[in-house]
C-alpha positions in Angstrom: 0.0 0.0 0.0 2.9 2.0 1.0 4.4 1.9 -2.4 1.2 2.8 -4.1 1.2 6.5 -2.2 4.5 6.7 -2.8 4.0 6.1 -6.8 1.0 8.5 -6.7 2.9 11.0 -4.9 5.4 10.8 -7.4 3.0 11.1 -10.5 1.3 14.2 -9.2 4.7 15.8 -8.2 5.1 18.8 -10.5 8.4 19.2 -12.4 9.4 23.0 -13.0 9.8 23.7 -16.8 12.7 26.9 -17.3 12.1 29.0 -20.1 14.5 29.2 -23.1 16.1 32.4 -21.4 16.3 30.7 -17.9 17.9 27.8 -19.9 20.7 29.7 -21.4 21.6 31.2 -17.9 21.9 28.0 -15.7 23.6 26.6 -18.8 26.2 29.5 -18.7 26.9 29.7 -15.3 27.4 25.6 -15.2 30.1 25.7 -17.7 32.2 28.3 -15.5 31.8 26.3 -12.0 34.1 23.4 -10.6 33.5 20.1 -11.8 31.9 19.2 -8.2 29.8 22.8 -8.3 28.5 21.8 -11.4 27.3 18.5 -10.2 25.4 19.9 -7.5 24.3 23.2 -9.4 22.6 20.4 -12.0 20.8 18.4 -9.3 19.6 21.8 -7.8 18.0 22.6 -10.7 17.1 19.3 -11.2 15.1 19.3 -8.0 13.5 22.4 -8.5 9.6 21.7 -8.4 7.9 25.0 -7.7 8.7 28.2 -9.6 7.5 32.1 -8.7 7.8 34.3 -11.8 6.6 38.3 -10.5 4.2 40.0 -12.8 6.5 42.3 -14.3 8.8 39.2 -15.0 11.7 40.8 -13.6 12.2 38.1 -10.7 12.6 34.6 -10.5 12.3 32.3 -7.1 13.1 28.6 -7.2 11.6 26.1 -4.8 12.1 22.5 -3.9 8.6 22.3 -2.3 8.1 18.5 0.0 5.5 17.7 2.1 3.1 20.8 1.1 6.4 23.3 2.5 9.6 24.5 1.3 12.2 21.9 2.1 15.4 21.7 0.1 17.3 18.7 0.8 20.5 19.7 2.1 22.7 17.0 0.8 22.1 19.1 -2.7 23.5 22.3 -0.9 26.8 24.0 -1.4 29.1 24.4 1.6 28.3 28.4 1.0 25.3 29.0 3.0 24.8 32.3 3.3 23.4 34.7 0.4 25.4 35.5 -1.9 25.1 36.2 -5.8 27.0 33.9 -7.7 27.0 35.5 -10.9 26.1 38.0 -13.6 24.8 36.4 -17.0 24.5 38.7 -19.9 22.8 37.5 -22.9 23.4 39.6 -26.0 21.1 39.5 -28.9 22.7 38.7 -32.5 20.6 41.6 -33.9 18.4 44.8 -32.8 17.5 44.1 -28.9 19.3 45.1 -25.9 21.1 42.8 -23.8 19.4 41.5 -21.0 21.5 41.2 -17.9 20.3 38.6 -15.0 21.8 38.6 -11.5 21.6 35.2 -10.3 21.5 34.5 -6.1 22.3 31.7 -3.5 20.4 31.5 -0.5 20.9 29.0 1.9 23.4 27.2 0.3 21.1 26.7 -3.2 20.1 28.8 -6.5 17.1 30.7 -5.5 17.1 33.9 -7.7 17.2 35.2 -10.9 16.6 39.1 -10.9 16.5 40.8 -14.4 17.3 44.2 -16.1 14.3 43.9 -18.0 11.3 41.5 -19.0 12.7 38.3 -20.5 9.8 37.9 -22.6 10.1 41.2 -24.3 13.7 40.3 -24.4 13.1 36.7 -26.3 10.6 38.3 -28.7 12.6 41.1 -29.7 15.5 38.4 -30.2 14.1 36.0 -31.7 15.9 33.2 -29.9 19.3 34.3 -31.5 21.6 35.4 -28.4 24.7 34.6 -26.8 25.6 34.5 -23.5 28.4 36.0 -20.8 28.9 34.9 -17.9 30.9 36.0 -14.8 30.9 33.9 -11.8 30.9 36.3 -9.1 31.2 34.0 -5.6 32.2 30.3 -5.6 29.8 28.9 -3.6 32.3 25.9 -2.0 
């Protein structure tokens, strides 16, 4: 019985879907950590189940949510614990639009938030998907 609840809990779980922009940062900011950052930085993100976008669009929030609470499982945690920001993504359109720069912040020893310059989605439709990014890790968080 047990294991029926546990395979129902598991089916209604929701899994967090980034956007293409959100995408492109995490991706950035992997490729510049430590080989043992990046593992944890991918099951972070990987965990990530509940996600607060603000009306404006200018601020992102991450959540591993268990148990109807907040509750991010610490063995996924970087030795950092504090809040910190860990880096500064740029991504630079190929034609037209101005770059969009996103801050990116640890809290508590995990990703938690991506603050913007500008709306992302104003940013994606005036680039068209055609960008590259810049990234400049700011604090290692081991």
């Amino acid at each position: 019985m047990s294991s029926l609840i546990g395979l129902l809990k598991e089916l209604f779980r929701t899994k967090a879907v980034f956007s293409q922009v959100e995408t492109a940062i995490f991706d950035a900011i992997r490729l510049q950590l430590s080989p043992n950052d990046t593992e944890r930085w991918t099951k972070q993100l990987q965990a990530v189940n509940k996600i607060y976008r603000s009306p404006d669009g200018r601020e992102v929030n991450l959540f591993v949510k268990r148990n109807g609470k907040v509750d991010w499982p610490r063995e996924l945690c970087f030795a950092k614990n504090g809040e910190f920001k860990i880096a500064v993504v740029d991504l630079i359109p190929r034609q037209g639009a101005k770059k969009l720069r996103a801050r990116v912040w640890c809290v508590g020893g995990h990703v938690f938030l991506i603050a913007y310059t500008m709306s992302p989605k104003m940013f994606e439709n005036a680039a068209q998907g055609k960008w590259r990014t810049e990234c400049k890790i700011l604090n290692s968080p081991s």
